[in-house]
Every structure is written in C-alpha cells, then in structure tokens.
N, C-alpha and C positions, 0 to 999 in steps of 0.2 A: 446781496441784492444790489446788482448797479443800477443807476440812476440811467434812465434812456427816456426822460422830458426836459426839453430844452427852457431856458424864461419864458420865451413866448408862446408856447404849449400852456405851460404853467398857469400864462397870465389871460389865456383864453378859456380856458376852463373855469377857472374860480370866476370872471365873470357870469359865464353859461350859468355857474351854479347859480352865482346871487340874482340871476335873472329869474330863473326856473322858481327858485326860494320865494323870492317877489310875487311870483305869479301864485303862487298855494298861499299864502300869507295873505294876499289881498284880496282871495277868493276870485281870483280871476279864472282858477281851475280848480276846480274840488272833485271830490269822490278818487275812485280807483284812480284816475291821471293825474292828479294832483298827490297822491300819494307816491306812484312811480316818478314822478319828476322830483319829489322833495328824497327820495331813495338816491336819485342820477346825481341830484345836487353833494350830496354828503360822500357818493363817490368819488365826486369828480375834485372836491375839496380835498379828501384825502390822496389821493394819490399826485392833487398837486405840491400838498405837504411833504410827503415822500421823493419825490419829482422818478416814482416807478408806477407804470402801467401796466400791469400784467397782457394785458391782451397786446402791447405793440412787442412784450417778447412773444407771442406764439405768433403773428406775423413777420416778426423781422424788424420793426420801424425803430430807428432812433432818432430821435431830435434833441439830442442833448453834442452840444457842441466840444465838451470836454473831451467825450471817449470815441471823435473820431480823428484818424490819424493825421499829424500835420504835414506837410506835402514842405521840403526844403528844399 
C-alpha cells in the first residue's frame, strides 16, 4: 500500500474530523447525521494515520509529495 496523502491532506482531514466529532459530542447534531458524521470522522482519522485513501487510488489523485517524480 503506497501512501498517496500528502501533510496537508493529512492535516486537513483530522481537523474535518475533530470538527465533525465536536459537533456529535456537543449534540449540535444527533440522530442518523450525527452518527454518519462521527462514522466520516473515524474514517478520515484513519486514513490520515495511514496517509492511504483508497478512493484517490480509484481516481487517480496523489498528494503525497514523496512519490512524485523530481524534475533535474
């Protein structure tokens, strides 16, 4: 599995998450939406763990600056 999120991918999602998390937590969203969002959060945490998103391989997207090539 290669890594294809960059830091800033990374560092934009685990916010999303702990926003999203904030919002179920404080009951600012409950019932069914409040359940999908705290679902989105735990996704979005882990794959920033990982730094792989499965959906930007069936797109194509990389934002990881390691694995693209360097131009001399």
């Amino acid at each position: 599995m290669k890594k294809n999120m960059g830091s800033t991918d990374k560092v934009i999602r685990i916010l999303l998450a702990a926003i999203m998390a904030g919002l179920y937590f404080s009951n600012t969203v409950t019932g069914t939406l409040g359940i999908i969002l705290l679902v989105f959060s735990a996704i979005f945490v882990l794959t920033s763990l990982v730094s792989f998103c499965p959906l930007y391989t069936l797109v194509g997207i990389n934002t990881c600056s390691a694995n693209k090539t360097k131009q001399s």
